[in-house]
C-alpha positions in Angstrom: -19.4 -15.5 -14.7 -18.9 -12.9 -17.1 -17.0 -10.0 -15.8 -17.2 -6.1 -16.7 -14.2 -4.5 -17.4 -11.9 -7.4 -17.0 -10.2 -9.6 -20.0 -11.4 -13.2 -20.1 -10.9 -16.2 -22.5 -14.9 -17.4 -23.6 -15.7 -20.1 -25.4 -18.1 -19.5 -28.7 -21.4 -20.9 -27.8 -23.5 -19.7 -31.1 -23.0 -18.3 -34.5 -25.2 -15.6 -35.7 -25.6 -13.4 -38.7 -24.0 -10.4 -36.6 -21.3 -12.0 -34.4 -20.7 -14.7 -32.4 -21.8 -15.5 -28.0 -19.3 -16.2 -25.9 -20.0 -17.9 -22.7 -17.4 -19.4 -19.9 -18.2 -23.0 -20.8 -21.4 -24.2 -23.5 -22.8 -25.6 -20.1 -23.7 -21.8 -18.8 -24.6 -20.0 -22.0 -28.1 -20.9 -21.2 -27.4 -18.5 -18.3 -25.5 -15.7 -19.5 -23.4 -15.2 -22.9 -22.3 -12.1 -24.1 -22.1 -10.9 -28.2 -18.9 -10.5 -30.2 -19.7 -8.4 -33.0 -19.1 -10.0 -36.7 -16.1 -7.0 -37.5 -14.3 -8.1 -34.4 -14.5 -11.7 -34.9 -11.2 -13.5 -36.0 -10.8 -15.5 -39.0 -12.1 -18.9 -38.4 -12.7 -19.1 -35.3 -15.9 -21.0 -34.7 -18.3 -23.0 -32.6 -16.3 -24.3 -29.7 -13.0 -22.6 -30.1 -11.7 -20.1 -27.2 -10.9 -16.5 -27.8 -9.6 -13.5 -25.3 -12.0 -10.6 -24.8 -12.5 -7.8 -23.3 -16.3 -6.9 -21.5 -17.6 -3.5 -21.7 -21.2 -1.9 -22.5 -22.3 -0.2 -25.5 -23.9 3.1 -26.5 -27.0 1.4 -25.4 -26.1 -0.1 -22.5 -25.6 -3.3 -23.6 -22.5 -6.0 -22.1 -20.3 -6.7 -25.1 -16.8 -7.8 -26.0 -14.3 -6.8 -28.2 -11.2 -8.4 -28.7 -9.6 -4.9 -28.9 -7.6 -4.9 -25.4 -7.9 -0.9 -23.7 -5.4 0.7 -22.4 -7.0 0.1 -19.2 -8.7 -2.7 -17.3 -10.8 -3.0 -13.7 -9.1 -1.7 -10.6 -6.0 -0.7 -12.5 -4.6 2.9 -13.0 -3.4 4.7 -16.1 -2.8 7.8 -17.9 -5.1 8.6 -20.8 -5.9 11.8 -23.1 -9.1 13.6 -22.8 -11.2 13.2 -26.1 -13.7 15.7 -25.2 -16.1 17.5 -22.4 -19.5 17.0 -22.2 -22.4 17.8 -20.1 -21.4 15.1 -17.7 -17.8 15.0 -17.1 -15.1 14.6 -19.9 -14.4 11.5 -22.3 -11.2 9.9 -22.2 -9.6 7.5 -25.3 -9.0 4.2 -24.2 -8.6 2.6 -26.9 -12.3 1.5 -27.8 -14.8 2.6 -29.7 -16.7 4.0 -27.2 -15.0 6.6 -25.0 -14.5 6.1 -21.2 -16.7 8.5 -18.7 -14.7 10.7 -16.2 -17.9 11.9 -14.4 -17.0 15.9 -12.9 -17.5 14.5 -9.8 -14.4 12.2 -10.0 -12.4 14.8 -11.5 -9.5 16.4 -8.5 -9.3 19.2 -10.6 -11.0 20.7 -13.7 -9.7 18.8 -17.0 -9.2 20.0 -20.4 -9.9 18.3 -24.2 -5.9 16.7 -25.3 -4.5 16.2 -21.7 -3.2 13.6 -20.1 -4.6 12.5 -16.3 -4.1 9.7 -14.3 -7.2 7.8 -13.7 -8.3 4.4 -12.1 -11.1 2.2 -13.5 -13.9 1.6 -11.5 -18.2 0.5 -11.6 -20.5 2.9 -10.5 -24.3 2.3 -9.1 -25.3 2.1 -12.1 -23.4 -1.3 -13.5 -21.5 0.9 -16.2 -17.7 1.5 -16.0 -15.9 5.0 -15.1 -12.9 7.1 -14.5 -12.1 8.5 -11.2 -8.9 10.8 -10.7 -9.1 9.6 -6.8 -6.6 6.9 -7.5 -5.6 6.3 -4.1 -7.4 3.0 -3.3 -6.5 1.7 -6.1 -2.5 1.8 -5.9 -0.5 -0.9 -4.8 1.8 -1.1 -1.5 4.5 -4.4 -2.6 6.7 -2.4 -4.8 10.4 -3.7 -4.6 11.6 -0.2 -4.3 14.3 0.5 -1.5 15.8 3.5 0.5 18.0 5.5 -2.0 16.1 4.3 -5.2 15.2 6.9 -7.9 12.1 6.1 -9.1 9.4 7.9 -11.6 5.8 8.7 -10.7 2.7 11.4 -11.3 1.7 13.6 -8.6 -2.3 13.1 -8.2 -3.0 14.8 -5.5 -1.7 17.7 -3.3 -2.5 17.9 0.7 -1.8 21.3 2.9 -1.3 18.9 5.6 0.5 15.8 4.4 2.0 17.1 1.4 2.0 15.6 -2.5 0.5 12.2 -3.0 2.0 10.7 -6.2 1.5 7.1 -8.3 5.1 6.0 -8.9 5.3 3.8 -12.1 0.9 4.8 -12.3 0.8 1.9 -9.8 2.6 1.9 -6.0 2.1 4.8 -3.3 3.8 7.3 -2.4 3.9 10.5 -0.5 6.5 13.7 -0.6 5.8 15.0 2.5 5.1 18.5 3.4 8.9 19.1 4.8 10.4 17.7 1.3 7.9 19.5 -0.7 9.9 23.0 -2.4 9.3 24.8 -5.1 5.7 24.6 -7.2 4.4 21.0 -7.8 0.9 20.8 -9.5 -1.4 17.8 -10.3 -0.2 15.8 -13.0 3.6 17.2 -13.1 5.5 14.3 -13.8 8.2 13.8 -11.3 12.0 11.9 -10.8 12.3 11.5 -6.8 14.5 10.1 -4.2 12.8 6.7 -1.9 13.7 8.1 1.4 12.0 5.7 3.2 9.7 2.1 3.3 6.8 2.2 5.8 5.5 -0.8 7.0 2.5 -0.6 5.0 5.1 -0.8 1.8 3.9 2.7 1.1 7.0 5.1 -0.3 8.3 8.3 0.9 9.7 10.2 -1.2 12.1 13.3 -2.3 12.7 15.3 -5.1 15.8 16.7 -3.6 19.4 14.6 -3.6 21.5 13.8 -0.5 22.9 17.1 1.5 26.1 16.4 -0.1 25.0 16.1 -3.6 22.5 18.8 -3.5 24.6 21.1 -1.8 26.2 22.5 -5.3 22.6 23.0 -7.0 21.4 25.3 -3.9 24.5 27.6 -3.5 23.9 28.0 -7.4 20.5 29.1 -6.8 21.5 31.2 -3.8 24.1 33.2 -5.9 21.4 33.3 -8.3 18.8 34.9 -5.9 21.5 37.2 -4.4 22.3 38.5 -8.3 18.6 39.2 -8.5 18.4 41.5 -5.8 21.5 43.6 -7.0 24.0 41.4 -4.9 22.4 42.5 -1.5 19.8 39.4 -0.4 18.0 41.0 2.0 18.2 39.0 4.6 20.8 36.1 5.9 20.9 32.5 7.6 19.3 33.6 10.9 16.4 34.4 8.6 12.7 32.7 10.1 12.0 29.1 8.3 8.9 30.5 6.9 10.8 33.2 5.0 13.6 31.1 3.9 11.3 28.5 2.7 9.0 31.0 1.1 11.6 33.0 -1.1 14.4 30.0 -1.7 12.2 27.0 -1.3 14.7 25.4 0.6 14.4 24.2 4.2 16.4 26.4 6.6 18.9 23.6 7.0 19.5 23.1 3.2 19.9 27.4 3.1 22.6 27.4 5.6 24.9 24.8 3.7 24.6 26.5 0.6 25.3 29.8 2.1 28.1 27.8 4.4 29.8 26.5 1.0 29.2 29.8 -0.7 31.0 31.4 2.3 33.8 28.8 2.5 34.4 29.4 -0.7 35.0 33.1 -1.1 32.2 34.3 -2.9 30.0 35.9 -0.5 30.3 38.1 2.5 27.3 38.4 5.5 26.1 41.5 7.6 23.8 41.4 9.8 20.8 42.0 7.3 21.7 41.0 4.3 24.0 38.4 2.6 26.6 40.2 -0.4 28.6 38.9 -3.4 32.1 39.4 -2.6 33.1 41.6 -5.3 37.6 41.2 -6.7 39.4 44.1 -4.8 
């Protein structure tokens, strides 16, 4: 069976003017072969001999293979530049000659001719090979990834209620939840995280936050630095609601108290019952 979008090794069945047709086996070309163009042909390769395609359709329509592999295959995800926006959707290089549909439909948010998003490849209704941004289904759950790795990844999606969905290495899931989530993360920010945890499903969770007591050091630095901005008087303290805490430090209430603790411990601060002060040298 020949297979849209997927790399298979065909047998040459028939040599024409223009190409060669590839079949599985010479016993089911009568069935279904499949036309090699005569520029992508290797040297000498002939009647009988196996070659490694790739299946795709043409500007018309038409199943045919190429021996040029793209930079993306059936089911699998990966990033690729936007060529240009059309009528329908936008046109993504993958590596062939003809450019790769991202319908606006499948888009999560509006893209833009030279970027970069992550996409999956998938058949439509229509037999004819897309692009979706919804990448979800198509990510895997058996990475080997444990508690405590750092890993890579490419936030995809962002949820008010769960938090930011994100393709670690473009192929395993992975969430940041909501409570880890600080500071502004956008689709398609490229991210270096924290595994905090394995579900049973093999899906990650993830933060891009260290350990308390390494990431104690980076938050009284930005506490100084938010206290310096406001003329050395924050206006407000530890006993401060989460929702403003989180809102003007993006830092968990928890994570504002250490730093203001070590700031404290330290010497450099002093706190009233408003506001929080640089100590200033006597």
């Amino acid at each position: 069976m020949l297979r849209l979008g997927e790399k298979q090794t065909l047998v040459v069945v028939k040599k024409v003017e223009f190409g060669v047709y590839l079949a599985e086996s010479a016993e089911s070309a009568a069935e279904e072969k499949v036309l090699l163009p005569g520029k992508q042909v290797p040297e000498g390769l002939g009647i009988g001999d196996e070659t490694e395609v790739f299946l795709y359709r043409d500007s018309k329509d038409r199943l045919i293979a190429t021996t040029r592999m793209p930079l993306i295959t059936l089911h699998g995800v990966a990033e690729l530049r936007v060529a240009q926006i059309g009528k329908i959707g936008a046109f993504l290089d993958w590596g062939l000659e003809k450019d790769l549909l991202l319908p606006f439909r499948e888009q999560t948010e509006k893209v833009r001719e030279g970027q970069t998003c992550l996409v999956a490849l998938y058949i439509d209704r229509s037999n004819r090979l897309c692009a979706t941004m919804n990448v979800y289904p198509y990510l895997d759950t058996d990475s080997s990834y444990h508690k405590d790795d750092r890993v890579e990844g490419i936030v995809y999606e962002i949820s008010r209620e769960f938090g930011a969905f994100v393709a670690v290495d473009n192929r395993y899931s992975a969430l940041i939840p909501k409570r880890e989530l600080y500071g502004e993360v956008r689709i398609g920010d490229r991210i270096s995280a924290r595994v905090t945890g394995v579900k049973e499903d093999g899906k990650l969770d993830l933060s891009i936050r260290e350990k308390a007591y390494l990431q104690i050091g980076t938050d009284a630095e930005k506490v100084m630095a938010a206290i310096e901005s406001f003329d050395g008087a924050l206006p407000f303290n530890d006993k401060a609601s989460p929702e403003v805490i989180r809102r003007e430090m993006q830092m968990s209430k928890n994570e504002f108290k250490r730093a203001v603790g070590h700031l404290l411990k330290s010497g450099k601060i002093t706190i009233t019952d408003k506001a929080i002060l640089i100590k200033r040298a006597e």
